[in-house]
The first five atom37 places (N, CA, C, CB, O) and aatype in JSON, in Angstrom:
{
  "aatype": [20, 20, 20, 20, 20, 20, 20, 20, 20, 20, 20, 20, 20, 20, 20, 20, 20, 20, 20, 20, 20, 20, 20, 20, 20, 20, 20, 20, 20, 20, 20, 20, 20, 20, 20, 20, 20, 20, 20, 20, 20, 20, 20, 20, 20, 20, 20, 20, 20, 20, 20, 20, 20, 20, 20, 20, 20, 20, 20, 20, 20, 20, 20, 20, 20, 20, 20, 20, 20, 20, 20, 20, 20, 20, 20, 20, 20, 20, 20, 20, 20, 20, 20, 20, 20, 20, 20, 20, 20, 20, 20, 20, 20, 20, 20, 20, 20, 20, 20, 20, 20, 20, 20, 20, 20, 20, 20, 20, 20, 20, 20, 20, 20, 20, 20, 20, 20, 20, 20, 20, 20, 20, 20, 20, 20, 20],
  "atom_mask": [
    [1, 1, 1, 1, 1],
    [1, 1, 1, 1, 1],
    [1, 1, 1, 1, 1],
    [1, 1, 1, 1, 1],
    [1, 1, 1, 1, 1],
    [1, 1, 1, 1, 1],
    [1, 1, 1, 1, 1],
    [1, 1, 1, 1, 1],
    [1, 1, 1, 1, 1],
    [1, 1, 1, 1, 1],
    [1, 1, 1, 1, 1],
    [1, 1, 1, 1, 1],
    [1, 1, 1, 1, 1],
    [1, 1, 1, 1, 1],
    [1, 1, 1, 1, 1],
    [1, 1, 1, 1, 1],
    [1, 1, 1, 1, 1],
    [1, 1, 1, 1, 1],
    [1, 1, 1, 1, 1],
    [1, 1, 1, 1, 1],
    [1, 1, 1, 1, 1],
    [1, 1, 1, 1, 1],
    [1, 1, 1, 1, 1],
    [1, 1, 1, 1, 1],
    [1, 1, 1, 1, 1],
    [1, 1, 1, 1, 1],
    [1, 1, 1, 1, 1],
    [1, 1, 1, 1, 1],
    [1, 1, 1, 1, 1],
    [1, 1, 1, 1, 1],
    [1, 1, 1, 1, 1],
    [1, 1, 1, 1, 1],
    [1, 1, 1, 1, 1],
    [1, 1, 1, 1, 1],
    [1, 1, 1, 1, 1],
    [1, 1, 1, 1, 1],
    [1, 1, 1, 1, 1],
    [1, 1, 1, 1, 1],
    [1, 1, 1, 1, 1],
    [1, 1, 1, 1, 1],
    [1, 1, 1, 1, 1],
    [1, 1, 1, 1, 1],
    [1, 1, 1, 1, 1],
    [1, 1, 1, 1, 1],
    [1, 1, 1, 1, 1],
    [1, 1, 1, 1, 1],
    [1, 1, 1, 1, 1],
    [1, 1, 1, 1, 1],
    [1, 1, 1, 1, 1],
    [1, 1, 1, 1, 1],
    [1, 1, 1, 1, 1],
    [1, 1, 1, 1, 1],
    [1, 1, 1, 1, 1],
    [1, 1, 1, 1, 1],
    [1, 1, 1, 1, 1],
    [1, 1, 1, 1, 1],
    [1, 1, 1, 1, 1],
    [1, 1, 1, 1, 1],
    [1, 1, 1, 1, 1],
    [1, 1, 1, 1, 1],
    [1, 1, 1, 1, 1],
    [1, 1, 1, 1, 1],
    [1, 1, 1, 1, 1],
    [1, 1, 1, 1, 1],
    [1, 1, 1, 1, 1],
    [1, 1, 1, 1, 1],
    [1, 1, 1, 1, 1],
    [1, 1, 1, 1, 1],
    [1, 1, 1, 1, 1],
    [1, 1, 1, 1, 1],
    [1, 1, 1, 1, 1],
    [1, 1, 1, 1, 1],
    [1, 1, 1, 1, 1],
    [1, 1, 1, 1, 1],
    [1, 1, 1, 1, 1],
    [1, 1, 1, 1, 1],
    [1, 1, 1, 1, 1],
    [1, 1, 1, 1, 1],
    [1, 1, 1, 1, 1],
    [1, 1, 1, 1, 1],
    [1, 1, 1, 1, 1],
    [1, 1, 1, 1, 1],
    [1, 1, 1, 1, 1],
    [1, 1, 1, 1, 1],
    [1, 1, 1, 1, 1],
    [1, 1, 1, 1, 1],
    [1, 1, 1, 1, 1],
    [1, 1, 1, 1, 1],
    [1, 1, 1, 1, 1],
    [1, 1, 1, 1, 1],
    [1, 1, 1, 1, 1],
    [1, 1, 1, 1, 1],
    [1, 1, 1, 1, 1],
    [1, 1, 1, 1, 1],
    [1, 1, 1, 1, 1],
    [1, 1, 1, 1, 1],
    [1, 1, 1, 1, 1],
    [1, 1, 1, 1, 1],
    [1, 1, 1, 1, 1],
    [1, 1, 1, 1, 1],
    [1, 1, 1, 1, 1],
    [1, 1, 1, 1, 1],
    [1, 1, 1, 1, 1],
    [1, 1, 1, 1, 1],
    [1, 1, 1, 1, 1],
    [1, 1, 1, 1, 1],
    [1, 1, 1, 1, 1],
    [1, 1, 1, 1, 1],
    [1, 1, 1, 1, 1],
    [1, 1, 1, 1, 1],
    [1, 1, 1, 1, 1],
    [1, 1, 1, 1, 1],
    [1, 1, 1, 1, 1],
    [1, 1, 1, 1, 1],
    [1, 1, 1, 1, 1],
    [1, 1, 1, 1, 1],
    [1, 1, 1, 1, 1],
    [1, 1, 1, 1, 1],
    [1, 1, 1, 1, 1],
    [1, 1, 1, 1, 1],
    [1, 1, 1, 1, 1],
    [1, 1, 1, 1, 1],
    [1, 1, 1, 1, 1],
    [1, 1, 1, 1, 1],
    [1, 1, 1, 1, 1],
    [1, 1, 1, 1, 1]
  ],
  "atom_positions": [
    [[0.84, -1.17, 0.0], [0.0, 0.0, 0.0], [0.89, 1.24, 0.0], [-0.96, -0.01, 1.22], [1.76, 1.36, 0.87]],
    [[0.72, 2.14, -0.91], [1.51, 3.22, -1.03], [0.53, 4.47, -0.32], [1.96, 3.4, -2.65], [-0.65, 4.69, -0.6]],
    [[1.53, 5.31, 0.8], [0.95, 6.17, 1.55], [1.5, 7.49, 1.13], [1.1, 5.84, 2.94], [2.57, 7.45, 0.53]],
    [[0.98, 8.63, 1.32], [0.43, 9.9, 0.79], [0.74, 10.99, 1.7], [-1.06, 9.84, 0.59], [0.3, 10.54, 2.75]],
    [[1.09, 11.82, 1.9], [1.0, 12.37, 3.01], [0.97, 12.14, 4.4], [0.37, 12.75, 2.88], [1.81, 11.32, 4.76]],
    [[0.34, 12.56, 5.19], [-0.06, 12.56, 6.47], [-1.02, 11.67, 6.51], [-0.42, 13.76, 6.97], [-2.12, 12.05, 6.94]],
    [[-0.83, 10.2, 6.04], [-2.69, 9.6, 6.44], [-3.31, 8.88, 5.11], [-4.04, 11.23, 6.84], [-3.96, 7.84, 5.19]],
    [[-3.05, 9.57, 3.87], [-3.71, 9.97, 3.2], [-3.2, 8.69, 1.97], [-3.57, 11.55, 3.11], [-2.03, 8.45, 1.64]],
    [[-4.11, 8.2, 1.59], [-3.52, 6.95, 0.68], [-3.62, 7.33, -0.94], [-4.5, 5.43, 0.98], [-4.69, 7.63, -1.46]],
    [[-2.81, 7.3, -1.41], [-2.74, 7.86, -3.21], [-3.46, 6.95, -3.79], [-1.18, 7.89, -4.13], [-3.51, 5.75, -3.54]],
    [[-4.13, 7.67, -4.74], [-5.33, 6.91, -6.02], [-5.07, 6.31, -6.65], [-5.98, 7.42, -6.93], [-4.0, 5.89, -6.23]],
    [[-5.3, 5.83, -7.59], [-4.63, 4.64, -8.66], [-4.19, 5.85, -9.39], [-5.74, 3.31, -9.64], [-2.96, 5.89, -9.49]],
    [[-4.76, 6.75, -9.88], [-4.68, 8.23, -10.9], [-3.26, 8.64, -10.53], [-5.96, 9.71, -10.46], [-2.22, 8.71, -11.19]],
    [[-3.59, 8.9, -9.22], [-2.05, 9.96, -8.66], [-0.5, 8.5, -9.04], [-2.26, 10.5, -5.87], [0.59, 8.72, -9.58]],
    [[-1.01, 7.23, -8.53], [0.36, 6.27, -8.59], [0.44, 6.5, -10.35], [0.1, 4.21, -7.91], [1.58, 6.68, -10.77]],
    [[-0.63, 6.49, -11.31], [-0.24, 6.15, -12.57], [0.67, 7.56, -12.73], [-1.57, 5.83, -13.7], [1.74, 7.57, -13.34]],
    [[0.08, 8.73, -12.09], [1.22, 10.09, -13.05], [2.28, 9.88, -12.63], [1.07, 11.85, -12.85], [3.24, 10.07, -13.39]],
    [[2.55, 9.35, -11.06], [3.99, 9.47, -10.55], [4.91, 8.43, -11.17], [4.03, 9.31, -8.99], [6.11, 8.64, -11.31]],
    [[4.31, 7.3, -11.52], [5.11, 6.28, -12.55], [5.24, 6.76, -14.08], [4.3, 4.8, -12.6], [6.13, 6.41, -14.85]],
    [[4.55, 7.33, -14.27], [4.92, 8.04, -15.56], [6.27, 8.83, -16.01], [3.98, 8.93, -15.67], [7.16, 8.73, -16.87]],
    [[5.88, 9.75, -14.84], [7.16, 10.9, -14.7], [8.32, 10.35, -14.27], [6.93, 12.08, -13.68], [9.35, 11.02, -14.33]],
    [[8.32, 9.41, -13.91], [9.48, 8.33, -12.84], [9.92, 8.11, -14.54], [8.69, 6.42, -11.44], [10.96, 8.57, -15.01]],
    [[8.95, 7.36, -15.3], [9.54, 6.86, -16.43], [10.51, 7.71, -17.43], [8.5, 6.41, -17.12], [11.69, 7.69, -17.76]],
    [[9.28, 8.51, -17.73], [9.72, 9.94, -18.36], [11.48, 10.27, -17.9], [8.51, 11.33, -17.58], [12.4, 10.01, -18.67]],
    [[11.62, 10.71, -16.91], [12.76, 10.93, -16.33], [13.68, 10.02, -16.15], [12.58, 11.35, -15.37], [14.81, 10.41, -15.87]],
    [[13.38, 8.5, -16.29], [14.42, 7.08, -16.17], [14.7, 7.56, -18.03], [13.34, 4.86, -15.61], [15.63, 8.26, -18.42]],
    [[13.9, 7.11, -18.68], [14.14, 7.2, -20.66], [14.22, 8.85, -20.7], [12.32, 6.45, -21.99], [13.31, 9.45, -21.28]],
    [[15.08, 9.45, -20.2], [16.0, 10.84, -20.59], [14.65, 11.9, -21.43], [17.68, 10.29, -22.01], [15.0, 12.85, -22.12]],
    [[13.45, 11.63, -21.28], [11.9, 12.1, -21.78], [11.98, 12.26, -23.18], [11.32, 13.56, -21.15], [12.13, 13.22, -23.93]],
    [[11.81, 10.82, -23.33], [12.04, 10.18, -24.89], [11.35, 9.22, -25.09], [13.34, 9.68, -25.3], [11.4, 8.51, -24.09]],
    [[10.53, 8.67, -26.08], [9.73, 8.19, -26.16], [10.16, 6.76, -26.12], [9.11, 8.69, -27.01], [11.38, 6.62, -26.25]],
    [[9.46, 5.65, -25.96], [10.35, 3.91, -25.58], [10.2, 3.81, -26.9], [9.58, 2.33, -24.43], [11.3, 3.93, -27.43]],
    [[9.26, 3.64, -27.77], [8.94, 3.43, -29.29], [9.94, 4.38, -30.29], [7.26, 3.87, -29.56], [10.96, 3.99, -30.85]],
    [[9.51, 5.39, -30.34], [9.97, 6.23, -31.52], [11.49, 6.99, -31.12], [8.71, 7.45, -31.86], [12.3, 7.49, -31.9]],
    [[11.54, 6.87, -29.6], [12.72, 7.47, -29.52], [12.44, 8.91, -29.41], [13.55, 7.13, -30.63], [13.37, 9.51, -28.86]],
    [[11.36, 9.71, -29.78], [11.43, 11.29, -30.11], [11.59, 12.13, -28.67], [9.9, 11.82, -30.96], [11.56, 11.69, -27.52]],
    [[11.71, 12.93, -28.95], [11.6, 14.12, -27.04], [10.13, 14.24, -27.54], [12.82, 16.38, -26.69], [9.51, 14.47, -28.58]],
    [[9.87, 13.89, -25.88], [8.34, 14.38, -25.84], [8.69, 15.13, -24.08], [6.8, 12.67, -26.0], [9.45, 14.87, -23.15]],
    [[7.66, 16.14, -24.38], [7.44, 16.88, -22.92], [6.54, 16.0, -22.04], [6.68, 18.44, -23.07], [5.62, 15.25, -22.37]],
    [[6.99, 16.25, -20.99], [6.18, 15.6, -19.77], [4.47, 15.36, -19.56], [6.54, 16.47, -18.66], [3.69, 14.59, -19.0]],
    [[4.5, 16.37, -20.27], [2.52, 16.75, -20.24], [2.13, 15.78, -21.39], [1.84, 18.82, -20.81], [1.16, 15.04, -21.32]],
    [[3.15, 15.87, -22.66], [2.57, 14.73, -23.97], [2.65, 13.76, -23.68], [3.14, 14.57, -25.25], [1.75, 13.08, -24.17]],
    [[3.57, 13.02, -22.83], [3.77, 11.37, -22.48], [2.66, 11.25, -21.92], [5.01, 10.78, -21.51], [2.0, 11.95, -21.15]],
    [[2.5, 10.01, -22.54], [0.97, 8.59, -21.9], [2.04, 7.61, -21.21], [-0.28, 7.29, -23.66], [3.25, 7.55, -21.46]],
    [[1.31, 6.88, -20.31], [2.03, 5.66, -19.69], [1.84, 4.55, -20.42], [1.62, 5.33, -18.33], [0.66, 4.28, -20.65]],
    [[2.55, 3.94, -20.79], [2.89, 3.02, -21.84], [2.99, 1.05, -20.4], [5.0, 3.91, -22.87], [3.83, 0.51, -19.67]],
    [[1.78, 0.87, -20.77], [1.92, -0.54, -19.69], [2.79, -1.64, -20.68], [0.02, -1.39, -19.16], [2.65, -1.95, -21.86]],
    [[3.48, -1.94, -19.92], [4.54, -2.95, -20.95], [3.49, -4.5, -21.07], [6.57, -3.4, -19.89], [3.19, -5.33, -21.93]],
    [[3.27, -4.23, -19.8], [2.57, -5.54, -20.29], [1.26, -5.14, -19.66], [3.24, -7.11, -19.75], [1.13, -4.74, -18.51]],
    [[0.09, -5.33, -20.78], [-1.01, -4.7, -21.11], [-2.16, -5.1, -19.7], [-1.45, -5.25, -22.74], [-2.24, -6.2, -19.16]],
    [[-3.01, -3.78, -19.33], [-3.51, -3.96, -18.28], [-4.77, -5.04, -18.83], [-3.84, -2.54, -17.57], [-5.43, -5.58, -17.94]],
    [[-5.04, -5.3, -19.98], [-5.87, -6.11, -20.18], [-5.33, -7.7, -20.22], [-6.47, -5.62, -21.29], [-6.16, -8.56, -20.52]],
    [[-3.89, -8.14, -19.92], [-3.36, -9.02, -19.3], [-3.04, -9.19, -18.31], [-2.79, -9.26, -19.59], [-2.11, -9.94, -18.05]],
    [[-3.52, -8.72, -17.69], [-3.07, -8.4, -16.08], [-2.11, -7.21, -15.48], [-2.33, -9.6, -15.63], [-1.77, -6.83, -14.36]],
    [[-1.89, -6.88, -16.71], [-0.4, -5.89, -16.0], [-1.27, -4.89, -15.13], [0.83, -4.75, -17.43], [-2.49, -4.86, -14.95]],
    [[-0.08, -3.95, -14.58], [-0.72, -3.44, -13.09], [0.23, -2.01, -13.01], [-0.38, -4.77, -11.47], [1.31, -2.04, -13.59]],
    [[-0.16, -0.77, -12.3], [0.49, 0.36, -12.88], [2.14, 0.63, -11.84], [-0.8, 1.81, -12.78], [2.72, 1.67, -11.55]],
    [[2.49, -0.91, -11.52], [3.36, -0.8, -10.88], [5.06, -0.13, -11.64], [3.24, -2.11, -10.33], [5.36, -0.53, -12.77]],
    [[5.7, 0.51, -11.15], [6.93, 1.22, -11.42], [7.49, 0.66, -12.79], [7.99, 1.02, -10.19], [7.59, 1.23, -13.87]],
    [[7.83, -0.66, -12.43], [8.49, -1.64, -13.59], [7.8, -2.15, -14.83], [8.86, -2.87, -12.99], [8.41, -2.71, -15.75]],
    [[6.26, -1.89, -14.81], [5.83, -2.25, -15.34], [5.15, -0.7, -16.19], [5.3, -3.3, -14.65], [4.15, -0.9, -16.88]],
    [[5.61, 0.55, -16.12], [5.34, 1.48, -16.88], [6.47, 2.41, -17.62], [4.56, 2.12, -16.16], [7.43, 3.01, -17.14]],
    [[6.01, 2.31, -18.92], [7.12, 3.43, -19.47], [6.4, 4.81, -20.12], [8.12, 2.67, -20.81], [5.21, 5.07, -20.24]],
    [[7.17, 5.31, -20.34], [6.67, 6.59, -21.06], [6.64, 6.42, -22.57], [7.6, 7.82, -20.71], [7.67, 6.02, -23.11]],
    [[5.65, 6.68, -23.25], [5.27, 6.89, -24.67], [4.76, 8.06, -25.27], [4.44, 6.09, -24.95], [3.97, 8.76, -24.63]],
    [[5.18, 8.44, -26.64], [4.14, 9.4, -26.9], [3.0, 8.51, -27.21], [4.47, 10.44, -28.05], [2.96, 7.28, -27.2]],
    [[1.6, 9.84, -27.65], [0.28, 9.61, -27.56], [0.35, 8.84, -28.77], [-0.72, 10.83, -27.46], [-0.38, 7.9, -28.47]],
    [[0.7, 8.64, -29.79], [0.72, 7.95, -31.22], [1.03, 6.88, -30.95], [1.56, 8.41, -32.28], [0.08, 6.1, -30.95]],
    [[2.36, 6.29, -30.61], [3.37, 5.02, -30.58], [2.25, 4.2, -29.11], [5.63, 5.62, -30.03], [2.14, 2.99, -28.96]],
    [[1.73, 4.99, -28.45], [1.04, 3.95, -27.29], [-0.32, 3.33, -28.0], [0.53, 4.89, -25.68], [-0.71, 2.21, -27.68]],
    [[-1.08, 4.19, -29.09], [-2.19, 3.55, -29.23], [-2.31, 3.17, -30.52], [-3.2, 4.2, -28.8], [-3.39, 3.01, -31.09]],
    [[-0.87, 2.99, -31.2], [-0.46, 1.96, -32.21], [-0.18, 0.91, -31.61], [0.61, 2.26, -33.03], [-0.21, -0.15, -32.25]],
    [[0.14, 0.9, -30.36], [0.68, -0.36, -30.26], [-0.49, -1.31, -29.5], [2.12, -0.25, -29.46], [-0.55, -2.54, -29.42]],
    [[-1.56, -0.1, -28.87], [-2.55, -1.34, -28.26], [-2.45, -2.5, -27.52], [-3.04, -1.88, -29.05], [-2.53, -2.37, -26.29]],
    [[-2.28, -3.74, -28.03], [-2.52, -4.48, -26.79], [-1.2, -5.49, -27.59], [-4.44, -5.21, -26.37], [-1.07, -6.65, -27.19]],
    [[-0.42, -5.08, -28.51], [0.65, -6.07, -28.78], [1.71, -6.05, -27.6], [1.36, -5.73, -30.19], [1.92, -5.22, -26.72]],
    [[2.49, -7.63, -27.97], [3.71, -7.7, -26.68], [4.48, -6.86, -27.37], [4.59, -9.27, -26.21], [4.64, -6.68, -28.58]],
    [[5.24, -6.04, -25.74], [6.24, -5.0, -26.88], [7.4, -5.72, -27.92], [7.28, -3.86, -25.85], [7.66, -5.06, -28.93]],
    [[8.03, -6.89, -27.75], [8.98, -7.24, -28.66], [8.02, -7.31, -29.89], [9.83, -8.59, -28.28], [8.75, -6.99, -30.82]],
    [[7.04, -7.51, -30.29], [6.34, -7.72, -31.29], [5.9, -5.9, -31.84], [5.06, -8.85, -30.77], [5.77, -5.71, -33.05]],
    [[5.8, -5.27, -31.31], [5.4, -3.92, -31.9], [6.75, -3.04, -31.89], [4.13, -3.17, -30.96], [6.6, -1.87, -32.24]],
    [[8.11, -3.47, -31.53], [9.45, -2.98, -31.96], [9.82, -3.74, -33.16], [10.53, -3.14, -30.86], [10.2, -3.04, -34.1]],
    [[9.81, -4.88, -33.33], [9.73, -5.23, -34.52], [9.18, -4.96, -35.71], [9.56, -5.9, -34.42], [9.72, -5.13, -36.8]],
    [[7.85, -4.45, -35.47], [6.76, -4.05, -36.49], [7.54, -2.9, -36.89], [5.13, -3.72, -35.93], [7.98, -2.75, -38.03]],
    [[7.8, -1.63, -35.35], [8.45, -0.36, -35.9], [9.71, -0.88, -36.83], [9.0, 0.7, -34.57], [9.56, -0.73, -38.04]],
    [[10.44, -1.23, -36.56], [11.73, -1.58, -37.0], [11.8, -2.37, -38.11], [12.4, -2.16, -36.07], [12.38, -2.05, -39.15]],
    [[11.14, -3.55, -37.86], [11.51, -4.4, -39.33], [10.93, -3.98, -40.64], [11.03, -5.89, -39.26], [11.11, -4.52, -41.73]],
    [[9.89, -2.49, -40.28], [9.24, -2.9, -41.69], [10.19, -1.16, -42.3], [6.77, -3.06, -41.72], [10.52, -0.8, -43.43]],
    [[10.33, -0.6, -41.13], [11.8, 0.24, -41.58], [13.02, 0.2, -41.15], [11.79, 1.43, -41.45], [13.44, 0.96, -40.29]],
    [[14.01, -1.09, -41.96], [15.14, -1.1, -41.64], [15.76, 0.26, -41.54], [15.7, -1.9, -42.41], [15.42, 1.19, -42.28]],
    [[16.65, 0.36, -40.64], [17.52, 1.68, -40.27], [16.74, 3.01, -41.03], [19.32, 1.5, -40.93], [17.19, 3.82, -41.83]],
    [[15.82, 2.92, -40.63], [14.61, 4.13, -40.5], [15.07, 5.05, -39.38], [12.97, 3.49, -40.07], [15.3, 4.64, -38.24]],
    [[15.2, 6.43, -39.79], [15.27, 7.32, -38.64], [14.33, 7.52, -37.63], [15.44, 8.4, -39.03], [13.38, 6.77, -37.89]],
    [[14.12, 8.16, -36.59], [13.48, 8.06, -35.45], [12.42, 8.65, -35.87], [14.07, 8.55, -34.3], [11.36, 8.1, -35.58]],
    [[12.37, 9.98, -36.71], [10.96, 10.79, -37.28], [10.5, 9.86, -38.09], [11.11, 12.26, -38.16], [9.29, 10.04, -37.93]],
    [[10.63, 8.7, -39.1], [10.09, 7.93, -40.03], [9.47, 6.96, -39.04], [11.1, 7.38, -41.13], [8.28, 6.75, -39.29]],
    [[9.84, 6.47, -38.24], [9.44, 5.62, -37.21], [8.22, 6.46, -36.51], [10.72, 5.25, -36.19], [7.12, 5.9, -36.44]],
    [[8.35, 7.68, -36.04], [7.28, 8.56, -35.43], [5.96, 8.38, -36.64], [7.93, 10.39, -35.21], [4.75, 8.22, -36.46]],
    [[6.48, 8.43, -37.47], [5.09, 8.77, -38.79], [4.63, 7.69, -38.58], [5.33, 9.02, -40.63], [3.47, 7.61, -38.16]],
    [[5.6, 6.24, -38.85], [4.59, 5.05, -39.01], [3.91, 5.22, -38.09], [5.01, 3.66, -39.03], [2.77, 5.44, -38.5]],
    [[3.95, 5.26, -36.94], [3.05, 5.04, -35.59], [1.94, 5.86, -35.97], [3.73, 5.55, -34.06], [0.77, 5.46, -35.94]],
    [[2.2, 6.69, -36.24], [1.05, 7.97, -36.66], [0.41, 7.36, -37.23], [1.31, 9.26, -37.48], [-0.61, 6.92, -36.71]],
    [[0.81, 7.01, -38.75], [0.15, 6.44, -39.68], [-1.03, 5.14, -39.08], [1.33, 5.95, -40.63], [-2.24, 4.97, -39.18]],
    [[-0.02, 4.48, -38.51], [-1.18, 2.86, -37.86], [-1.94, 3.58, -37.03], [-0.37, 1.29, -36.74], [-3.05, 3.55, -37.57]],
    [[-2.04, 4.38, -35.77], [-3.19, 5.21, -35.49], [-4.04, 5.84, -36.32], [-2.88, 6.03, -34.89], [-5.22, 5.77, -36.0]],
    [[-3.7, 6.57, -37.51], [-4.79, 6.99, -38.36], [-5.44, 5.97, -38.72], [-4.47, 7.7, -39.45], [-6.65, 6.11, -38.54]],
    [[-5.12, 4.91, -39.21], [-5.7, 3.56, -40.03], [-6.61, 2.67, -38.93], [-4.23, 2.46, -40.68], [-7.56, 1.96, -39.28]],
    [[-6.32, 2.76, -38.05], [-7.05, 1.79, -36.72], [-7.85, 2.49, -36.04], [-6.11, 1.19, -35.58], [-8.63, 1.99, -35.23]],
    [[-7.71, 4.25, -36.38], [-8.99, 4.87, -35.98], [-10.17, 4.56, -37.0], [-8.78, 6.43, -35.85], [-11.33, 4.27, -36.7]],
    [[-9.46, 4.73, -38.68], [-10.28, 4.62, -39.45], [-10.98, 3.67, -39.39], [-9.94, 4.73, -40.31], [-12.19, 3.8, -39.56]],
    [[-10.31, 2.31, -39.12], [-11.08, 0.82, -38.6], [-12.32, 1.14, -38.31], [-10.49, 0.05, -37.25], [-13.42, 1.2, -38.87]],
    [[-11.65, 1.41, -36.86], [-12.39, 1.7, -35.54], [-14.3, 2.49, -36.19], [-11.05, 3.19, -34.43], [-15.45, 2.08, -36.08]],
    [[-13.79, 3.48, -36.71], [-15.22, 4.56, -37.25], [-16.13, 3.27, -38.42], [-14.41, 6.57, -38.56], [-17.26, 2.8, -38.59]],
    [[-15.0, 3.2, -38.9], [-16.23, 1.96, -39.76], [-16.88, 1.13, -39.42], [-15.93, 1.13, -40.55], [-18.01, 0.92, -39.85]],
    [[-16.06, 0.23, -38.22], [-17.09, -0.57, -37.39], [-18.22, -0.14, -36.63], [-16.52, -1.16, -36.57], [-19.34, -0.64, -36.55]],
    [[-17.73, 0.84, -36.09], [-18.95, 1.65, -35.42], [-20.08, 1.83, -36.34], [-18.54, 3.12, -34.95], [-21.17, 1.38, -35.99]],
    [[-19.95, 2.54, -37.69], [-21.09, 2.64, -38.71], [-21.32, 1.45, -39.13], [-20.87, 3.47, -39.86], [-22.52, 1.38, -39.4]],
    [[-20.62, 0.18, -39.39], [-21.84, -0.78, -39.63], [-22.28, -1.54, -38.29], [-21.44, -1.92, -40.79], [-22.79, -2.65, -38.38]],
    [[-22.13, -1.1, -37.39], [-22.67, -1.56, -36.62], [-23.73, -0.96, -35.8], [-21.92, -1.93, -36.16], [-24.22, -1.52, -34.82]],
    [[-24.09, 0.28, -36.26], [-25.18, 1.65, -36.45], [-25.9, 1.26, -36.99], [-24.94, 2.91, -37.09], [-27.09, 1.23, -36.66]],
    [[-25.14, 0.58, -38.57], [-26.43, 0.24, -39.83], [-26.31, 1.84, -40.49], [-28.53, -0.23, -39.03], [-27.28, 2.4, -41.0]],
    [[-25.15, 2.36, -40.4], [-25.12, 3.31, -40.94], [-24.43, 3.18, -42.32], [-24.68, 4.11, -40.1], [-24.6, 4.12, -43.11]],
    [[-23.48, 1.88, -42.79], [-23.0, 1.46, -43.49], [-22.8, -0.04, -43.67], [-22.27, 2.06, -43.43], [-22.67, -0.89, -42.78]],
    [[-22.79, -0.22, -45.22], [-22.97, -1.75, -45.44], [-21.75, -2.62, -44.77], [-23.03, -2.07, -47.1], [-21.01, -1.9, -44.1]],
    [[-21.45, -3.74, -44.8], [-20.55, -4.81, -44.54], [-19.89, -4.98, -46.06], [-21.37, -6.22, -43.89], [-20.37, -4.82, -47.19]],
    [[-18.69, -5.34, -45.63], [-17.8, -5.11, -46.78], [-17.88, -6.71, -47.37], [-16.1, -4.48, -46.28], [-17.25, -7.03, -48.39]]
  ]
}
């Protein structure tokens, strides 16, 4: 149990920012994926191993990401979504690596909106 002040026991909210910034500040406030500088306020907490597998917002188990590279990567194991960055751009610079991520977020939002409309009945099935 992690304690707070005088008494006062920290939220799951308050442990996730302080592991963040812990991270942020362990990776020199650089992103684990793309490598880029991101400011403190842009980093998301990046669960290495996904809270929908159990992971948990403990210290070791959070890194810092930007907002792109975390929700490209979704619920893959990270050796599998460094590979994706990497293998599909051999010795790709760190900004080409930033885009792909971008890019698979644009495309998995786009998913994302289509399923929603056929599942509205707002649009046919492909």
């Amino acid at each position: 149990m992690i304690w707070h002040g005088a008494g006062r026991k920290q939220t799951k909210t308050q442990r996730l920012r302080r592991a963040r910034r812990l991270a942020w500040r362990r990776q020199g406030g650089r992103c684990l994926w793309c490598e880029s500088p991101i400011a403190l306020a842009e980093s998301t907490a990046e669960h290495l191993v996904a809270r929908a597998d159990g992971g948990t917002a403990a210290l070791v188990n959070i890194a810092a990401a930007c907002a792109p590279c975390n929700a490209a990567r979704g619920d893959l194991p990270p050796g599998t979504f460094r590979a994706l960055l990497l293998g599909r751009l051999p010795g790709g610079s760190r900004p080409v690596r930033r885009r792909a991520a971008v890019l698979a977020v644009n495309l998995a939002a786009a998913a994302a909106v289509a399923r929603i409309r056929r599942f509205a009945g707002l649009e046919a099935a492909p």
